[in-house]
N, C-alpha and C positions, 0 to 999 in steps of 0.2 A: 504494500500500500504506500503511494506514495503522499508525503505529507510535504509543505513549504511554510516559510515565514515570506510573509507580506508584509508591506506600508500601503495604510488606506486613512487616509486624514491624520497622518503625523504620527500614528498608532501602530503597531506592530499587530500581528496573528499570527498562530501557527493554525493553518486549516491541513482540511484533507479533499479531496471531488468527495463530489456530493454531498458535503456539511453546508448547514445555515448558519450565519453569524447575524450579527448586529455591530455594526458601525454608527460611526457618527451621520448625522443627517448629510444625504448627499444633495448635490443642486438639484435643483426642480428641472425634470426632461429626461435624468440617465437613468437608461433603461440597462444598457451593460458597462463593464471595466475590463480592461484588460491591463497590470501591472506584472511587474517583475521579482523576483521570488529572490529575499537578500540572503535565502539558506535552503537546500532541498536535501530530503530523507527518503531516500528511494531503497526499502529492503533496510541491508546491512553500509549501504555506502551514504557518507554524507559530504555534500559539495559546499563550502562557502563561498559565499560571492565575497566580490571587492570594488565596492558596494553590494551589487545584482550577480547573479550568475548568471553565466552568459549565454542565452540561446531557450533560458526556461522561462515562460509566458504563464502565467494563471487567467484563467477568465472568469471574471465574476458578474453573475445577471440578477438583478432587481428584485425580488422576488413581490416584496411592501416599499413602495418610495418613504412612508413616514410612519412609524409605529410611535407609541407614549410608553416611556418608561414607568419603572414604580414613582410615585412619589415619594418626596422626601419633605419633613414641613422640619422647618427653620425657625426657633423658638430664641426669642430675645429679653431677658428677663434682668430687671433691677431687683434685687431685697430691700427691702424696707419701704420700699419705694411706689410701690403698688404699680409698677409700670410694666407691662407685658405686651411684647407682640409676638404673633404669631403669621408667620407666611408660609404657601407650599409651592412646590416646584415639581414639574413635570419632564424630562429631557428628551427629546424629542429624537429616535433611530432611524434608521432605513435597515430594513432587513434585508442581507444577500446571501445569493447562494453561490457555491463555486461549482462551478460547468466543468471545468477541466484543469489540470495542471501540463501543460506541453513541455 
């Protein structure tokens, strides 16, 4: 089984074909990716790039342009003081899947 390390929005992955990830939100329109693989694990041999390895492609296709993460709520609080906020957050993914490792 062959597995690679990716860079997809500054973020690193170790995927395998046919796994879904979740990235960072991608622009509005990409429907596929095709990036360059900074490390591949094929069986028992492993190739590092310098930066990429040369000649291996990954292709990644779209599966969700925009998924919502868990929330997380953000509690701000004085003692004594009677002051309290509270805020939530939602972070917003694109779910892809990887098509192929070439």
């Amino acid at each position: 089984m062959k597995q690679a390390v990716i860079l997809v929005g500054g973020k690193q992955y170790l995927v395998a074909e046919k796994e879904t990830l979740r990235v960072d939100l991608l622009p509005e329109g990409t429907k596929e990716l095709e990036t360059e693989a900074l490390l591949l694990i094929d069986g028992e041999t492993t190739k590092v790039g310098t930066p990429t390895v040369k000649g291996v492609k990954v292709s990644l296709k779209v599966v969700e342009p925009e998924v919502k993460g868990e929330k997380v709520r953000v509690i701000r609080y004085h003692s004594k003081k009677r002051v309290h906020k509270e805020n939530g957050h939602r972070q917003k993914y694109s779910l892809v899947e990887v098509v192929s490792i070439k």
